[in-house]
C-alpha positions, -999 to +999 in steps of 0.1 A: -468+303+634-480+339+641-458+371+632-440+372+663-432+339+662-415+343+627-399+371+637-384+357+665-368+328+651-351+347+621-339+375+650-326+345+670-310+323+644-297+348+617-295+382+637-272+398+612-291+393+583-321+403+605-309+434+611-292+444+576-330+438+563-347+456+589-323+486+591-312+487+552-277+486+559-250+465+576-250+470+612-215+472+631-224+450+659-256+429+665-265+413+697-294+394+707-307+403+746-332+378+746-359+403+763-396+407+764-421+432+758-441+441+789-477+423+790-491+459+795-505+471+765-488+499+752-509+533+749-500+549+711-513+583+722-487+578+751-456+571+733-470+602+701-469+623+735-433+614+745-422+614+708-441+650+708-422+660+740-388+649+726-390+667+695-398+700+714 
């Protein structure tokens, strides 16, 4: 089962325990919108260049 896989299942079947682990701290709401990342790879210099233009 690879990474994604795992991660998956635990977001899926346990989302608020999920998200307590991830975020350190009890969320008020969890919901689960069952989406997918785009097949496109994602460029890191592009998002350090939006984070970059954000932050300015």
């Amino acid at each position: 089962m690879s990474i994604d896989n795992v991660c998956r299942y635990l977001s899926e079947e346990y989302p608020e325990s999920f998200a307590t682990w991830l975020l350190d701290r009890t969320p008020a709401d969890v919901k689960d919108l069952k989406t997918e990342l785009s097949v496109e790879p994602v460029r890191a210099d592009c998002i350090i260049l939006k984070i970059c233009l954000l932050l300015n």
